[in-house]
C-alpha positions as CSV (number, residue, x, y, z in Angstrom):
1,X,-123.8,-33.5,35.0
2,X,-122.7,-36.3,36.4
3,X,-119.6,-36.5,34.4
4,X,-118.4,-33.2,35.4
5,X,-119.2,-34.0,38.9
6,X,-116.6,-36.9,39.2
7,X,-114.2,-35.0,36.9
8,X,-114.5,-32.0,39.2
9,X,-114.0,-35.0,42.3
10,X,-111.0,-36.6,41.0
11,X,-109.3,-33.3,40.5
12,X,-109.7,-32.1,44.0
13,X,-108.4,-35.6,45.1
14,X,-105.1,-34.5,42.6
15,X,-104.5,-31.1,42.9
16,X,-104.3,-30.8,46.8
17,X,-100.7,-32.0,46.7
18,X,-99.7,-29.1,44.0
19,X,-102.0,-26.3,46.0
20,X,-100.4,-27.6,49.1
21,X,-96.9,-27.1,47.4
22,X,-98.0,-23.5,46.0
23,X,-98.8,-22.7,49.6
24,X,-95.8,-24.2,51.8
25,X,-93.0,-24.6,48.4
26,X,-92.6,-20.7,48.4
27,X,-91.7,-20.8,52.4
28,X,-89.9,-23.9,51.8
29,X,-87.0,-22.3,48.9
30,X,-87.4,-18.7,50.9
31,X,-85.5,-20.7,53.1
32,X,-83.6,-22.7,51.6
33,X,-82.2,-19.4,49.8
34,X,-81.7,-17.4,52.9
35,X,-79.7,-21.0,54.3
36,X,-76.9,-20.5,51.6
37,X,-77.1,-16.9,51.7
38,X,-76.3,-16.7,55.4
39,X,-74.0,-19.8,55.4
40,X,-71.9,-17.7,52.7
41,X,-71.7,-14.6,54.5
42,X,-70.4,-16.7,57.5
43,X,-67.8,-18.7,55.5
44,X,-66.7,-15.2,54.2
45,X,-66.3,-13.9,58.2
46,X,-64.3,-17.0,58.7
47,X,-61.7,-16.2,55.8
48,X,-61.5,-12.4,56.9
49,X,-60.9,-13.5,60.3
50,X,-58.2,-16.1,59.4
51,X,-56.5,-13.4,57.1
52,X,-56.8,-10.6,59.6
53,X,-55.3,-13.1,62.1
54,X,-52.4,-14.3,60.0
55,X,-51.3,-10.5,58.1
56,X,-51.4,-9.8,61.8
57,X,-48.9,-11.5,62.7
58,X,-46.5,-10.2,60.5
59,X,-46.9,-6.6,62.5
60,X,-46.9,-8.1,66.0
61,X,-43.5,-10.0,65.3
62,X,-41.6,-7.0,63.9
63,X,-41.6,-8.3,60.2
64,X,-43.6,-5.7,58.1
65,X,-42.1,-2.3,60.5
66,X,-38.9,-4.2,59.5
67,X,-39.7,-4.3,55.5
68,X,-39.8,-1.3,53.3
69,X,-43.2,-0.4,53.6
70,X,-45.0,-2.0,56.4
71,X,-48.6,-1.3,55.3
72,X,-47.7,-2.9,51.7
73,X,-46.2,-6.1,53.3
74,X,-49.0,-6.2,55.3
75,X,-51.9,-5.7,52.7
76,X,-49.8,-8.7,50.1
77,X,-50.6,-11.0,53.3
78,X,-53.8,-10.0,53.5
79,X,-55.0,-10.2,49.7
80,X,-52.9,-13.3,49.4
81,X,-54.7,-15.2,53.0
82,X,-58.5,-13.8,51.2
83,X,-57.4,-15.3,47.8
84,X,-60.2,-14.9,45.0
85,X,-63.3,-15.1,47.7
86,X,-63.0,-11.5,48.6
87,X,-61.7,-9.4,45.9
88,X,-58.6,-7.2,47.7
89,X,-59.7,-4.2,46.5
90,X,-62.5,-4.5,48.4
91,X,-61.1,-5.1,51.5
92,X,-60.4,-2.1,53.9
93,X,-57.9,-1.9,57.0
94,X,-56.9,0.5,59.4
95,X,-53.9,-0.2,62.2
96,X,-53.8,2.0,65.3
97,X,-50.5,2.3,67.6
98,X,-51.4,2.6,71.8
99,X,-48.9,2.4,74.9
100,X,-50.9,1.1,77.2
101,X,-53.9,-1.2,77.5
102,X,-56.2,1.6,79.0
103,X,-55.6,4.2,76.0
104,X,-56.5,1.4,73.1
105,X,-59.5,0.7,75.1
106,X,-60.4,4.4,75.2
107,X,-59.1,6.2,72.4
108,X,-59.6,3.9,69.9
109,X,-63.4,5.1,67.8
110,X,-62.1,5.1,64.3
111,X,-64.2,2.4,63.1
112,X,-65.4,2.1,59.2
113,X,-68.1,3.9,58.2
114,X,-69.7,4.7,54.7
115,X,-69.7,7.8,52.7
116,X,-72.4,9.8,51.0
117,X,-72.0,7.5,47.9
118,X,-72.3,4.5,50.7
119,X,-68.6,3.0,50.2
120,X,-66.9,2.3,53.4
121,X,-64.1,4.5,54.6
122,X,-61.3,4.2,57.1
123,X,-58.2,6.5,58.4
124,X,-54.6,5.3,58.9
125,X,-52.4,2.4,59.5
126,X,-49.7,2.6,62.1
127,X,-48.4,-0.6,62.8
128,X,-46.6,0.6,66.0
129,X,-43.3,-0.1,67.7
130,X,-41.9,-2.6,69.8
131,X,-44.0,-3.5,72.9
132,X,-46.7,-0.9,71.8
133,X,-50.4,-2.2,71.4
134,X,-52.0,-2.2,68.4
135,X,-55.5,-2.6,67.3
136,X,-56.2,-3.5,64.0
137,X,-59.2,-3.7,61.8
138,X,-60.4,-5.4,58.3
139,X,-63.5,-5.0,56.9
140,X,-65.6,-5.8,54.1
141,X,-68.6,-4.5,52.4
142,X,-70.5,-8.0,51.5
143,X,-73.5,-7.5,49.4
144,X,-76.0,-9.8,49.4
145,X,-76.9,-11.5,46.3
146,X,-80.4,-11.5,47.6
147,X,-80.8,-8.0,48.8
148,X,-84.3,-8.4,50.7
149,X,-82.3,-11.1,52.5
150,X,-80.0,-8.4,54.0
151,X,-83.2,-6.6,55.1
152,X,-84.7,-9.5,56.5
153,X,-81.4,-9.1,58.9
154,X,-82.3,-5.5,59.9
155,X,-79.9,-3.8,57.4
156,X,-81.1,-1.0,55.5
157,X,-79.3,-1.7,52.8
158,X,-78.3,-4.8,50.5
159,X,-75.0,-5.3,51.8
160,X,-73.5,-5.7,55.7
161,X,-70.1,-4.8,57.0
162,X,-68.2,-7.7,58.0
163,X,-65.5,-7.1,60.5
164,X,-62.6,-8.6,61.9
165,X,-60.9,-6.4,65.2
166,X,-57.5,-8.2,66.3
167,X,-56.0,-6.2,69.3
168,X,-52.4,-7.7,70.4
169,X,-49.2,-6.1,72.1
170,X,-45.9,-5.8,69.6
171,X,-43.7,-8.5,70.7
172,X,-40.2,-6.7,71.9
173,X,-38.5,-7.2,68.6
């Protein structure tokens, strides 16, 4: 007995580290996970931003109503500013003209919103005229690649709308 009494000893002496692990190493790469996963999804709202930002631009200065097709002009920009880190067909975009300031704020509700089959779905793109204001949105539907990660967020689901709104006034081309 007494042999299995200091065996028994020296193994509780050993093994606290590795229970210890079992019990705080789980939490411990939980969160490490939900880090990168979160840090991703940000990094991926920075390049829609930037995109939405830049194809932008090519409305507001007169370029893509001056082109053939304006909404083609404009979605080359934007695949080409996302590059391979959001895949273009994923990407939607809607472009809504106003007069005045007080009408975009108002009239504008046509925000994305998902279908029965839970894609995400969007109306128009009117770049607008000289002087007119236009607000302009690009989403995407980013699913997580750890879906309980996404509920952890509060979504229902294992993917989360990220959205960039860029509201500007056409300049007087």
């Amino acid at each position: 007995m007494g042999r299995a009494r200091r065996f028994l000893s020296r193994l509780g002496e050993r093994g606290n580290a590795t229970i210890e692990f079992g019990l705080i190493g789980s939490a411990y790469l939980l969160m490490i996970v939900a880090s990168f996963e979160v840090g991703y999804m940000l990094f991926l709202q920075t390049v829609l931003d930037n995109a939405a930002r830049d194809a932008a631009r090519l409305i507001r200065t007169g370029q893509a109503q001056s082109s053939a097709n304006a909404q083609s002009t404009f979605q080359t920009l934007l695949c080409n500013e996302v590059g391979n880190l959001i895949p273009c067909g994923s990407i939607i975009y809607q472009a809504q003209a106003f007069s005045n300031w007080s009408s975009a704020d108002s009239d504008f509700s046509a925000s994305p919103t998902r279908n029965a089959q839970g894609n995400m779905v969007t109306s128009g793109f009117n770049a607008g005229s000289a002087s007119e204001i236009v607000v302009l949105q690009v989403a995407y539907n980013y699913k997580f690649f750890t879906p309980w990660i996404g509920k952890l967020l509060g979504g229902s689901t294992d993917s989360a709308f990220l959205m960039s709104t860029v509201v500007f006034q056409n300049e007087p081309y």
